[in-house]
Biopython code that builds the backbone (N, CA, C, O; Angstrom):
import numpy as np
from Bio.PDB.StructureBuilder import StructureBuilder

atoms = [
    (1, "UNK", "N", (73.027, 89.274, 98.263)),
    (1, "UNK", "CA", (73.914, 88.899, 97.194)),
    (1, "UNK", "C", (73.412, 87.651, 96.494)),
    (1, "UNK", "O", (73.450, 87.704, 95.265)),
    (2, "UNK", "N", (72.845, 86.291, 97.168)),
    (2, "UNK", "CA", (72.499, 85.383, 96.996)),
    (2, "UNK", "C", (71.225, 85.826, 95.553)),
    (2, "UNK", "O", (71.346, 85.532, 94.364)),
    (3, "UNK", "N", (70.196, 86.520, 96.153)),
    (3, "UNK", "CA", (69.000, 87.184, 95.170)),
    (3, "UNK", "C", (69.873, 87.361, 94.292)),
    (3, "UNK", "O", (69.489, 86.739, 93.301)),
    (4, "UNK", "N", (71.129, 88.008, 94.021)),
    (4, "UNK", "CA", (71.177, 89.055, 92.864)),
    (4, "UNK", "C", (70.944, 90.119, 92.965)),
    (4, "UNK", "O", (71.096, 90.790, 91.944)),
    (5, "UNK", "N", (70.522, 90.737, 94.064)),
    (5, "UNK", "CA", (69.766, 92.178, 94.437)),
    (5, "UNK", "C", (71.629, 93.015, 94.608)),
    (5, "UNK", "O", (72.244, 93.871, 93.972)),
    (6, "UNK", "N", (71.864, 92.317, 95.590)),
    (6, "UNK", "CA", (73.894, 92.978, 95.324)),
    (6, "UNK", "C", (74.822, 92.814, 94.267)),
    (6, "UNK", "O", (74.686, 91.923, 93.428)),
    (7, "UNK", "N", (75.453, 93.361, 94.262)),
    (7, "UNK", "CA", (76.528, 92.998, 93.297)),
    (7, "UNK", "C", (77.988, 92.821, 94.350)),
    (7, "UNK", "O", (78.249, 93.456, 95.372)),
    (8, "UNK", "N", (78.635, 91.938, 93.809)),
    (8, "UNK", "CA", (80.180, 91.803, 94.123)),
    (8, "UNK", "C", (80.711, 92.832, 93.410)),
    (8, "UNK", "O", (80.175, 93.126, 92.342)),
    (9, "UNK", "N", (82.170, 93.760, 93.999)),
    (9, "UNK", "CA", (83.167, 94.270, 92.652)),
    (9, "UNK", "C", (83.839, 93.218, 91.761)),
    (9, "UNK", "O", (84.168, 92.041, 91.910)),
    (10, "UNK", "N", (83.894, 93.917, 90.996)),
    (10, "UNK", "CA", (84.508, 92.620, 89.976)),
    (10, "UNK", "C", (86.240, 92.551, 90.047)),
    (10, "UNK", "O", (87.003, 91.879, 89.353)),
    (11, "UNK", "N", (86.561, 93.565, 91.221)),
    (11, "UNK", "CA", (88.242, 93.726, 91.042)),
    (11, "UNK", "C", (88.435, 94.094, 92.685)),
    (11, "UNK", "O", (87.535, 94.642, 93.321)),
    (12, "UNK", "N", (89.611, 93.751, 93.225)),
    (12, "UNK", "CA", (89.569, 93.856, 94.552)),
    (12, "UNK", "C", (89.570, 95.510, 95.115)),
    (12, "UNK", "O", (90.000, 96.369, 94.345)),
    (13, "UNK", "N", (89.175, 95.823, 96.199)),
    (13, "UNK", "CA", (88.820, 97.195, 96.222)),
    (13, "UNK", "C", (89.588, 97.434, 97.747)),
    (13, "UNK", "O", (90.057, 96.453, 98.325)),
    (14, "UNK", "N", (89.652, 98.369, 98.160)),
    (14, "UNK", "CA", (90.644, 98.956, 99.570)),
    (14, "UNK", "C", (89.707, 99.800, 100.610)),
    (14, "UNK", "O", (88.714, 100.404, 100.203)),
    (15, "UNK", "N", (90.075, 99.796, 101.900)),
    (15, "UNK", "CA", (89.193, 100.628, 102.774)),
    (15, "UNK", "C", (90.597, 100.983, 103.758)),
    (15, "UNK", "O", (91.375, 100.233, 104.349)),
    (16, "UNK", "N", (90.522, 102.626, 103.624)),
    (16, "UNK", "CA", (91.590, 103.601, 104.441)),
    (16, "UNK", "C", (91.067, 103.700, 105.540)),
    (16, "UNK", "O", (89.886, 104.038, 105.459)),
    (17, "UNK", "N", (91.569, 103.497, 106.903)),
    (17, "UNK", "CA", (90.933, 103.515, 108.189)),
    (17, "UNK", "C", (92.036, 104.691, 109.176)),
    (17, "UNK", "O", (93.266, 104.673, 109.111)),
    (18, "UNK", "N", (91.415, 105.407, 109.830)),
    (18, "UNK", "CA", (92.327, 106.511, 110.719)),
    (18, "UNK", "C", (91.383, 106.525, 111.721)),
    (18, "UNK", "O", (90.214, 106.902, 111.633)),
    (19, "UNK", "N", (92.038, 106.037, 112.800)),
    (19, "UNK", "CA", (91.213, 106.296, 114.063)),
    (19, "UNK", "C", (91.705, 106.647, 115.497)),
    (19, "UNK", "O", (92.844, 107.012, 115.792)),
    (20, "UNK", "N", (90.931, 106.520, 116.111)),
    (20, "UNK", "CA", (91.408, 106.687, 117.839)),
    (20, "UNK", "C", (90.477, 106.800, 118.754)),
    (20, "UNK", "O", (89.255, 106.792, 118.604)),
    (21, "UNK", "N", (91.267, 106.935, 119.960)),
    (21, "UNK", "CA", (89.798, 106.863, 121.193)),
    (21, "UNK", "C", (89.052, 108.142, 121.102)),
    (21, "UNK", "O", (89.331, 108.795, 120.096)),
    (22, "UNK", "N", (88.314, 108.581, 121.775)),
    (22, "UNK", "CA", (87.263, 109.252, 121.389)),
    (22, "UNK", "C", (88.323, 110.366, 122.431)),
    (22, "UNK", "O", (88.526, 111.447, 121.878)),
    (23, "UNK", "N", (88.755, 110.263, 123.340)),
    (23, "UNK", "CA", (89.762, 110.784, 123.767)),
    (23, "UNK", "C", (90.819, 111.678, 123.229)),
    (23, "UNK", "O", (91.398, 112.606, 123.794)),
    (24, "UNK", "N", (90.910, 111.372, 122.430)),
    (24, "UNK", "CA", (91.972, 111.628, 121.513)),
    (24, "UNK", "C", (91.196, 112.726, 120.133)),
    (24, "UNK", "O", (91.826, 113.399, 119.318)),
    (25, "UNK", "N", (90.426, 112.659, 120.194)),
    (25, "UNK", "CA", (89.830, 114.026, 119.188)),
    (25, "UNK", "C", (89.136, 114.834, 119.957)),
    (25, "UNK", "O", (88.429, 114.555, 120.926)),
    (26, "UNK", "N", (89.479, 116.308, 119.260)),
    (26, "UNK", "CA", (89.185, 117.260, 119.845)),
    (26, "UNK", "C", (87.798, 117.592, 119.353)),
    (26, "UNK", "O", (87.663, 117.013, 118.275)),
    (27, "UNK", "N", (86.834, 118.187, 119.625)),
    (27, "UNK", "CA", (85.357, 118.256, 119.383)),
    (27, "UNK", "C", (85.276, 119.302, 118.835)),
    (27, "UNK", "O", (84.599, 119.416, 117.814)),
    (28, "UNK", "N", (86.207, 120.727, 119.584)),
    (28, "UNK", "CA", (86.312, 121.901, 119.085)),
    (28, "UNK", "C", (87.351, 122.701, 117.747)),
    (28, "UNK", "O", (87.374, 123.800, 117.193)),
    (29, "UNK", "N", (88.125, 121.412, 117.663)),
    (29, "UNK", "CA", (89.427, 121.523, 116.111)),
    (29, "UNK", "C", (89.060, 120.738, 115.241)),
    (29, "UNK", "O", (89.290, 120.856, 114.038)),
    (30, "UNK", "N", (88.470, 119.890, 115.759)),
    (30, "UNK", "CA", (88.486, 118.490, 114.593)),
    (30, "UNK", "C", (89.943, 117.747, 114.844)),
    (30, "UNK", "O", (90.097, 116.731, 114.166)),
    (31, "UNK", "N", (90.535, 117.943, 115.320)),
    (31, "UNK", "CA", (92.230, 117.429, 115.757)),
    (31, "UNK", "C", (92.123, 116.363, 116.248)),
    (31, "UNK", "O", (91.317, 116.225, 117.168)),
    (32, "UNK", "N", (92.986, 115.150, 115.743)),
    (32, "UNK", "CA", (92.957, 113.796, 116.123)),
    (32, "UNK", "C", (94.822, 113.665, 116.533)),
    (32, "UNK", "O", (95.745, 113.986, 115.784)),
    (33, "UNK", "N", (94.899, 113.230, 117.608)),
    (33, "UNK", "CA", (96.253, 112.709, 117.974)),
    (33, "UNK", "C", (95.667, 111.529, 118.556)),
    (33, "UNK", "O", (94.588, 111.211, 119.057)),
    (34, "UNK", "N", (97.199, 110.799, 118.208)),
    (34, "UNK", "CA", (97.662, 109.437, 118.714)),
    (34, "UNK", "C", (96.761, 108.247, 117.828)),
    (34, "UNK", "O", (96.530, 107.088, 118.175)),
    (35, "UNK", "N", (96.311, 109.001, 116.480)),
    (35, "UNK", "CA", (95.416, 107.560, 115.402)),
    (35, "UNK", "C", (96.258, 107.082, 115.343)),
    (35, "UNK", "O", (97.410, 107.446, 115.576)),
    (36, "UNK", "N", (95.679, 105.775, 114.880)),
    (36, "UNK", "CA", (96.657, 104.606, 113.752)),
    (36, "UNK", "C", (96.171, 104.605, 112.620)),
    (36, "UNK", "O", (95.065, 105.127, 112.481)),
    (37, "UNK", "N", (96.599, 104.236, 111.895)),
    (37, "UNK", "CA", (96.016, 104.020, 110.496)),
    (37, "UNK", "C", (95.962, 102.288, 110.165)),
    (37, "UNK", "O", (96.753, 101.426, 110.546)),
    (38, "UNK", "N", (94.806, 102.153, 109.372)),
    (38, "UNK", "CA", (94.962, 100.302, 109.347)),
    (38, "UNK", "C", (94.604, 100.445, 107.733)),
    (38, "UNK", "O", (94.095, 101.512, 107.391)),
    (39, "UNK", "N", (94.819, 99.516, 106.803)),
    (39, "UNK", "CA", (95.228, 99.179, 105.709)),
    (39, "UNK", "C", (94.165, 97.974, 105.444)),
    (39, "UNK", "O", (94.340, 96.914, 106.044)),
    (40, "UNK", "N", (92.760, 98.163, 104.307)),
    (40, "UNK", "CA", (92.103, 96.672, 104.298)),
    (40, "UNK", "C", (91.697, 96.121, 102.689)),
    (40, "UNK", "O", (90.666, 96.574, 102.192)),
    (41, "UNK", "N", (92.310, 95.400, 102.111)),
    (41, "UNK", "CA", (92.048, 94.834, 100.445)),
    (41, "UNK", "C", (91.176, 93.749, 100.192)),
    (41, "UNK", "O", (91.441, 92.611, 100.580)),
    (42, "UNK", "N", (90.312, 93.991, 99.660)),
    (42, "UNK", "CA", (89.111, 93.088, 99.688)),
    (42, "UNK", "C", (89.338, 92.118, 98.628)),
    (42, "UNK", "O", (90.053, 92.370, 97.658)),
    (43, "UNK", "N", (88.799, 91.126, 98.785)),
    (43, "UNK", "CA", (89.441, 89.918, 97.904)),
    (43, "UNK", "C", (88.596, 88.892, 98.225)),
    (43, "UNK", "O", (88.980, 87.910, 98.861)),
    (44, "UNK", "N", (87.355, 89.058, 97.794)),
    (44, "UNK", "CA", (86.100, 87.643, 97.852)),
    (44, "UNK", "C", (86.765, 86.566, 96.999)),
    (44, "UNK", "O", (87.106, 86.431, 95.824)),
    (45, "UNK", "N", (86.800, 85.693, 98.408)),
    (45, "UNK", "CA", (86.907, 84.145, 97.941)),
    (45, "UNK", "C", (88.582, 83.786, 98.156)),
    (45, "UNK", "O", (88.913, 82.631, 97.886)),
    (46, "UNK", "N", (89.391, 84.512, 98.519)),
    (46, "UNK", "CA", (90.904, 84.784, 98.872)),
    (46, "UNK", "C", (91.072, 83.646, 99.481)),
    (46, "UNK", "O", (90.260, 83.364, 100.362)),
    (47, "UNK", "N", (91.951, 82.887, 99.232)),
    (47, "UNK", "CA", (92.820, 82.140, 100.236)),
    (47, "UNK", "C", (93.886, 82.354, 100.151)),
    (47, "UNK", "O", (94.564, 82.850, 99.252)),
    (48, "UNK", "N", (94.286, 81.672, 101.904)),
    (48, "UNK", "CA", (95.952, 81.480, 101.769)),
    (48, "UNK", "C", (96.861, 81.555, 100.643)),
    (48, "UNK", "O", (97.802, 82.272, 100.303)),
    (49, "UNK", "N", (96.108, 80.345, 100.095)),
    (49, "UNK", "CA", (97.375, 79.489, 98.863)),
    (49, "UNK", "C", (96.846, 80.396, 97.635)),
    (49, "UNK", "O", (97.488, 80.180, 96.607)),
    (50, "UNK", "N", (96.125, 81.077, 97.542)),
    (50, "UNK", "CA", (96.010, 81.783, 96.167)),
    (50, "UNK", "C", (96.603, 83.160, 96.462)),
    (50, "UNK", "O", (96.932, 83.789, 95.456)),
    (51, "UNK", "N", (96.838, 83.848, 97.831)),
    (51, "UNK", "CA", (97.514, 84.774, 97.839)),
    (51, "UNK", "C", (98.767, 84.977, 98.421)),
    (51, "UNK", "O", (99.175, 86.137, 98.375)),
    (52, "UNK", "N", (99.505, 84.116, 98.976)),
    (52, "UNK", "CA", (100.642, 83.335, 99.775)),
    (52, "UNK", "C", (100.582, 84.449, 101.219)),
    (52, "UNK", "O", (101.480, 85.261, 101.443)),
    (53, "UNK", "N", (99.372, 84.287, 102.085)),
    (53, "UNK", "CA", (99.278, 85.349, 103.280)),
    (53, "UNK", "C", (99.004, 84.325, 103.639)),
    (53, "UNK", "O", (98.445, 83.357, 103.123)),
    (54, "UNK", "N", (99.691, 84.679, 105.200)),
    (54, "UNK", "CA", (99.202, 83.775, 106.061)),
    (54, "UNK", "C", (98.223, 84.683, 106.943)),
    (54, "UNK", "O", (98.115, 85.907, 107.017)),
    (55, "UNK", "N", (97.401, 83.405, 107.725)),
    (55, "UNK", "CA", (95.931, 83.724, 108.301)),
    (55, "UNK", "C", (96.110, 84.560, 109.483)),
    (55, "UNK", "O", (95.033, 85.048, 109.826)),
    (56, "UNK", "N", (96.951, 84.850, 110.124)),
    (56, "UNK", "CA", (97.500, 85.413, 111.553)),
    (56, "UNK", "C", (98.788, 86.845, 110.937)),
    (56, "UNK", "O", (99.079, 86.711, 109.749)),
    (57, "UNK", "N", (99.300, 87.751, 111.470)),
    (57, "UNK", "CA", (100.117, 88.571, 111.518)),
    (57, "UNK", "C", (101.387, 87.799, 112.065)),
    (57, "UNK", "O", (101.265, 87.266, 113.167)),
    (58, "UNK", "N", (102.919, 87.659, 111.222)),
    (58, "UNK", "CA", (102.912, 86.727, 111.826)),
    (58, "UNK", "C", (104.501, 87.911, 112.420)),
    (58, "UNK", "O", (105.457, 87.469, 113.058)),
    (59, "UNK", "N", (104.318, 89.579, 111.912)),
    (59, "UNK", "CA", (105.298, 89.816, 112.811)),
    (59, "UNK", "C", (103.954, 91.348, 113.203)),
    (59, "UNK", "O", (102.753, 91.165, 113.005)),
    (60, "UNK", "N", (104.430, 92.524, 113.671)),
    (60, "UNK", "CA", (103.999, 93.432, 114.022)),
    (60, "UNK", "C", (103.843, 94.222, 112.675)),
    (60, "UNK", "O", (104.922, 94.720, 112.353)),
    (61, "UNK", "N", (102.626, 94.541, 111.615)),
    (61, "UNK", "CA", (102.725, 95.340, 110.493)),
    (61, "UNK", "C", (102.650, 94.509, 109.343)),
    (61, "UNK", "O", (102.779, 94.962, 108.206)),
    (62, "UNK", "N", (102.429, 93.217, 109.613)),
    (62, "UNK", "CA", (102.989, 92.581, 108.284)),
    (62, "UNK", "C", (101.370, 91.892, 107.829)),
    (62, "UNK", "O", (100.726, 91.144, 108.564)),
    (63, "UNK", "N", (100.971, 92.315, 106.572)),
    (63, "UNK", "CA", (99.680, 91.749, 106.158)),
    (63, "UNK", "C", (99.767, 90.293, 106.382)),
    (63, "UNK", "O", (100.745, 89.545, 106.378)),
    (64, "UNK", "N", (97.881, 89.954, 106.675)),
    (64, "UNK", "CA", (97.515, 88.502, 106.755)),
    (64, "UNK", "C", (96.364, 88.566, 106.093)),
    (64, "UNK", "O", (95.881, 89.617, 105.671)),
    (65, "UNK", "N", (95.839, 87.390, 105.961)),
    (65, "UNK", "CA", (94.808, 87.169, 105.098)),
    (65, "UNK", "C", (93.435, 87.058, 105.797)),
    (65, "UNK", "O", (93.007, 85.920, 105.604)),
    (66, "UNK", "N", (92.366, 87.979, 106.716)),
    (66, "UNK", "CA", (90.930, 87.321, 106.712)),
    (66, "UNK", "C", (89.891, 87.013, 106.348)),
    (66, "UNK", "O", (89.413, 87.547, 105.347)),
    (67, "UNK", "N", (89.084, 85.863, 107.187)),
    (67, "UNK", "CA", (88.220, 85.193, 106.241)),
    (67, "UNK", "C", (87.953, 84.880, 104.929)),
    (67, "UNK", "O", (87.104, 85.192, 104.094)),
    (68, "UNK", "N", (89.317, 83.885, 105.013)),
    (68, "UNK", "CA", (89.587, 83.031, 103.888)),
    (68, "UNK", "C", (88.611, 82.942, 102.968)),
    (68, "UNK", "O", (87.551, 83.300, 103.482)),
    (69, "UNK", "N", (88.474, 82.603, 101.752)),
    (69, "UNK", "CA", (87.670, 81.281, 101.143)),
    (69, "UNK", "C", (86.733, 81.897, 101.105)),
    (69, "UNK", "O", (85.983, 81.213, 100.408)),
    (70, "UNK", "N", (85.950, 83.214, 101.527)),
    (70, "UNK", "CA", (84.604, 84.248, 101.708)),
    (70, "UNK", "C", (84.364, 85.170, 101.437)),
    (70, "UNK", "O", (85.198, 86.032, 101.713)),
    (71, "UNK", "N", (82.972, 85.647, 100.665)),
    (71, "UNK", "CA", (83.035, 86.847, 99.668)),
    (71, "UNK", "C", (83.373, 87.903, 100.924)),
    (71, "UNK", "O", (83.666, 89.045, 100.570)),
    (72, "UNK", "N", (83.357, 87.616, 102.396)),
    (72, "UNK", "CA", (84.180, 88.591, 103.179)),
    (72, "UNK", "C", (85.686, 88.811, 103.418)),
    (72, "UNK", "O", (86.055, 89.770, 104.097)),
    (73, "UNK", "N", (86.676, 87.836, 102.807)),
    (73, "UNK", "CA", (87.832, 87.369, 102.280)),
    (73, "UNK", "C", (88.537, 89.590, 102.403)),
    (73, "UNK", "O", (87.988, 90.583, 101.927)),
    (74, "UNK", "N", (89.826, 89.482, 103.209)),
    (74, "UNK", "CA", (90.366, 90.760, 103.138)),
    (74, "UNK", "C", (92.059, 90.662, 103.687)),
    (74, "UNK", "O", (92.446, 89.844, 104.521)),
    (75, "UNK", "N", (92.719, 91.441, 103.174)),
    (75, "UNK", "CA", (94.208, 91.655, 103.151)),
    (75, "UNK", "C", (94.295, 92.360, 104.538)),
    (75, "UNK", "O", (94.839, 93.424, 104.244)),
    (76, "UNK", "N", (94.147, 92.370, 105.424)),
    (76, "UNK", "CA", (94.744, 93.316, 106.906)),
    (76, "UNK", "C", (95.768, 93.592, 106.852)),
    (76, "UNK", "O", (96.521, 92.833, 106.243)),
    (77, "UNK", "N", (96.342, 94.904, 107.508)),
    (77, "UNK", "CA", (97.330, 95.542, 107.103)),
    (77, "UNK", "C", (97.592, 96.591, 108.297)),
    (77, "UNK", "O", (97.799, 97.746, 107.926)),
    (78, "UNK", "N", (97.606, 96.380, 109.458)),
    (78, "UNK", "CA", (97.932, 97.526, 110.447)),
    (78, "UNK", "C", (99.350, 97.841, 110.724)),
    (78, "UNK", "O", (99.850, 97.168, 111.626)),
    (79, "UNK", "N", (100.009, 98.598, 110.225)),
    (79, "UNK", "CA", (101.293, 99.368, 110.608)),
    (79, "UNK", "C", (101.183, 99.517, 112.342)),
    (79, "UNK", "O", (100.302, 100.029, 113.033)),
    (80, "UNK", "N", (102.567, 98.791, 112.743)),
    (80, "UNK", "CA", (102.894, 98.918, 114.073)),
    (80, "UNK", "C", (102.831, 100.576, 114.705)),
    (80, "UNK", "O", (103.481, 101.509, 114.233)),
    (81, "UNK", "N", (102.154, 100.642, 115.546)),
    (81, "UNK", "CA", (102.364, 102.219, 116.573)),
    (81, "UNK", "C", (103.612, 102.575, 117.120)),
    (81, "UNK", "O", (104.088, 101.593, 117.691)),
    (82, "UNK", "N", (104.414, 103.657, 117.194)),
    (82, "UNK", "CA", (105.396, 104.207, 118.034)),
    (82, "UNK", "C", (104.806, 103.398, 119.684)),
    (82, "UNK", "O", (105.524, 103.412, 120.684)),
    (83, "UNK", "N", (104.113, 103.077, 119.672)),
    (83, "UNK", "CA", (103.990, 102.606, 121.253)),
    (83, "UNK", "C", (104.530, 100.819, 120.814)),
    (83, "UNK", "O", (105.134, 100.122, 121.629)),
    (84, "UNK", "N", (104.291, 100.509, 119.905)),
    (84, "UNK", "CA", (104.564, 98.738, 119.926)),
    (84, "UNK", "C", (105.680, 98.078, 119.086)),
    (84, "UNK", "O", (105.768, 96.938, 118.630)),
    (85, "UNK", "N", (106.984, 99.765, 118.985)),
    (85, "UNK", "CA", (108.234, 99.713, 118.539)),
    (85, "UNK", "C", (109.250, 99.002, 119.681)),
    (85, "UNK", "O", (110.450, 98.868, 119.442)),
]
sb = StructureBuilder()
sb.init_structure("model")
sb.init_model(0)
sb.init_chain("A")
sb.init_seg("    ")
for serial, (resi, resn, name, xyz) in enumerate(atoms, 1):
    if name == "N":
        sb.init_residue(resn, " ", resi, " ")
    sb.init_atom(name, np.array(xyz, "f"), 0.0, 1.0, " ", f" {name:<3s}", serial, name[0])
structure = sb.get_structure()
């Protein structure tokens, strides 16, 4: 990025995540039980005070802000599991 050889987006961008233990998918359906889904908004250079998130989750589900202040800067977003109701 530094070169110029990368580019930054010029607008914040999202990454959809569905996963699970390896356990948990079937090899022969393609069938996944028991994923979670996690939620991630990219936001180079994000802080706290420019997006009013705090740095930690501060209940079960509720977005926080990582790596502040850094073109790795992102919105986290994991929806609580039926197991951590």
């Amino acid at each position: 990025m530094k070169a110029g050889k990368l580019k930054m987006p010029g607008h914040p961008t999202t990454l959809y995540v569905f996963s699970a233990s390896a356990n948990d998918y079937n090899t022969k359906t393609g069938e996944v039980s028991n994923g979670k889904f996690r939620y991630v908004v990219y936001l180079p250079y994000a802080t706290a005070e420019s997006t009013g998130l705090p740095l930690k989750p501060e209940a079960p589900g509720m977005p926080w802000l990582m790596d502040p202040g850094t073109h790795r800067a992102h919105i986290m977003i994991n929806p609580p599991s039926d197991k951590e109701d």
